[in-house]
Structure formats: C-alpha cells, structure tokens
C-alpha positions in Angstrom: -0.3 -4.0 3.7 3.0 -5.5 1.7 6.4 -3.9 2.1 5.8 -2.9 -1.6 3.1 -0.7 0.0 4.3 0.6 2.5 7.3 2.0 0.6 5.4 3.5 -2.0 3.3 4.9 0.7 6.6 6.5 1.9 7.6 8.1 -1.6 4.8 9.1 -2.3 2.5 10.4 1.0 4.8 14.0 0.8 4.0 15.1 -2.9 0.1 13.8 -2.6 -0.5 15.9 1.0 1.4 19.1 -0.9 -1.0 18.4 -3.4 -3.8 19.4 -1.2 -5.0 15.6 -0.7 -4.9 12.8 1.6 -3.7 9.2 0.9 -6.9 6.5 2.1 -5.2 3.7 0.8 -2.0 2.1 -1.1 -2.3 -1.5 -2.4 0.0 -3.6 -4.2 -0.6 -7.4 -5.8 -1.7 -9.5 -8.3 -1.3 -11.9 -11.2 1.4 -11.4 -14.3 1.1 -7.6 -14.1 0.2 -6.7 -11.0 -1.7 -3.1 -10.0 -0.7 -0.7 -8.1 -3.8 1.0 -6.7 -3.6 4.8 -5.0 -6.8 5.7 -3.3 -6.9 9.5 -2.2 -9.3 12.4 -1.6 -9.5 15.8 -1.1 -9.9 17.1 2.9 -13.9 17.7 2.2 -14.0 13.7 0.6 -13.8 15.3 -3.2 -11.9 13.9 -6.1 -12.9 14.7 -9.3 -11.5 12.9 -12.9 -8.8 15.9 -13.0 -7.7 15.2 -9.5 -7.1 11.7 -10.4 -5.2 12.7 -13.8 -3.0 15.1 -11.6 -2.2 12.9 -8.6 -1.6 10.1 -11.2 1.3 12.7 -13.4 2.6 13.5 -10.2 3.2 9.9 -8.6 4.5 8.5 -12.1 7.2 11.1 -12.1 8.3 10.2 -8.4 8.0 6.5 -9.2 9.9 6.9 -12.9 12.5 8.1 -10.6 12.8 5.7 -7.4 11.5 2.8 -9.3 10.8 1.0 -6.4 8.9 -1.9 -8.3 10.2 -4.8 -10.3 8.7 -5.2 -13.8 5.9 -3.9 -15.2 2.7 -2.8 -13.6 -0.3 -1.0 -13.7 -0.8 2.3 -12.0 -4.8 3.1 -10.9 -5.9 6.5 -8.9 -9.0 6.9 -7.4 -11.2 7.9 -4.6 -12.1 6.0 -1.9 -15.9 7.0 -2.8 -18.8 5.4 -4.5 
C-alpha cells in the first residue's frame, strides 16, 4: 500500500464504518491522472449502486476538505464482489 493510501485510509475509515460499511481496500496509482480506488461492503458482503453513490458523496466531501492528493484524479467506489 502507498503512503497516499494509507492516509486516505486514515481520513476516510471513520465516516465509511459510521456509514454502516467496512473499508476492503484503498488503492492509489497510475499514469497522468491517476485513480483513487475505494473498495467497501456492507457487514453481510452487500453493496448496491446507491451504496456506492453515498459512500462516494460522503468521501468527496472529506477529501474536498483535507485534500490530501496532488492534482487531479479520479475517484472509483466499489465492492470488493463479482
């Protein structure tokens, strides 16, 4: 994991548990904008498209704030599942 991870993992992990999910994975890398990917899923493995548009809102707002990252990026929210 890169340090750029871990600290969004650290901003973020809070807000995305009080949201009633748990944070599988944070990844952050690649070419001229990179991608900032947030893997997460409800307790019972579930996460629906409105999950993902909430948990999405929600870390925007904290990183819009903290703007931890240089430049421009792309933000993706998903589940860990097929």
């Amino acid at each position: 994991m890169t340090d750029a991870s871990v600290q969004i993992r650290e901003l973020i992990e809070s807000t995305v548990e009080g949201l009633g999910f748990e944070l599988v994975r944070v990844t952050y890398g690649g070419g001229r904008k990179p991608t900032l990917q947030i893997m997460a899923e409800r307790p019972d493995g579930t996460m629906g498209v409105e999950d993902c548009a909430t948990l999405s809102r929600e870390v925007s707002l904290i990183l819009d704030v903290e703007d931890p990252l240089p430049g421009e990026y792309l933000l993706e929210v998903s589940s860990p599942g097929v």
